[in-house]
N, C-alpha and C positions, 0 to 999 in steps of 0.2 A: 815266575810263570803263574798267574791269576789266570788260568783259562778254567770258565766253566763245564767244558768238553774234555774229561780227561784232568784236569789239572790236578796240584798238589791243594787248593782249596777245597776240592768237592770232594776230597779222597778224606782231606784232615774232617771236612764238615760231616763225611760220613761215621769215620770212626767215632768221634763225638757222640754221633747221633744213638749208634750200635751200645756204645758205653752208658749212656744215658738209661736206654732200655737196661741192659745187663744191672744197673744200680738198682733200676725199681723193679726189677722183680724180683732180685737177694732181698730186697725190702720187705716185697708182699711172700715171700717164702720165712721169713722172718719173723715176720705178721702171724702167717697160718701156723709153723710152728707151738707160739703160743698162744695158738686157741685150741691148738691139738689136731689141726689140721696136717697130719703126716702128709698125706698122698698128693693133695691137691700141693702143699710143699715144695714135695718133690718135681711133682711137673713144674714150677716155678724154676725151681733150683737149674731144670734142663734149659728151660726159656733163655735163663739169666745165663747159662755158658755158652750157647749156641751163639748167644749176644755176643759175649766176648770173643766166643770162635772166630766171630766175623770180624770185629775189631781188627783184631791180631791179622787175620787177613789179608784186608786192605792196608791195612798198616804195612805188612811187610814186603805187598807189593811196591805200594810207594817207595819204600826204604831202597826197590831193589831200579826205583827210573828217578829219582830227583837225589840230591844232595843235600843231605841231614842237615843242613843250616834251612835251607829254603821249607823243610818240611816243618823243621822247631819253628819259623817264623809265621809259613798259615796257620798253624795252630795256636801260638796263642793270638792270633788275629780272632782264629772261630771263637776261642775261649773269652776275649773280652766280646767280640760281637756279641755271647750269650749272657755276658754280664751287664749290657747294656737293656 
């Protein structure tokens, strides 16, 4: 099921997407860290779980209307798309 409306590709494409964000702001709280940026940090640190929250999310929507082979195969569809 390749549908753009609802499908397992828009749902895998979104989690990617959420995950992506979550990586770069552990990154820039990382970053501020060591320049002794606590606070700004920490609002990173929130950004970057919130991200994940969402992930998790969709993800486990999906998990709970497609068949876990069909959801492993849009993903790593999205994953080399992104590699391309």
């Amino acid at each position: 099921m390749d549908l753009l409306d609802g499908g397992t590709r828009m749902g895998m494409e979104e989690v990617v997407r959420q995950l992506r964000m979550a990586i770069h702001d552990a990154q820039v709280a990382f970053d501020c860290i060591g320049l002794g940026e606590v606070e700004r940090a920490h609002n990173r640190m929130i950004t970057a779980k919130a991200a994940m929250d969402a992930a998790e999310t969709v993800l486990q929507h999906d998990l709970g209307r497609f068949p876990l082979a069909e959801l492993a195969g849009e993903g790593a569809k999205v994953m080399a798309a992104i590699g391309d």
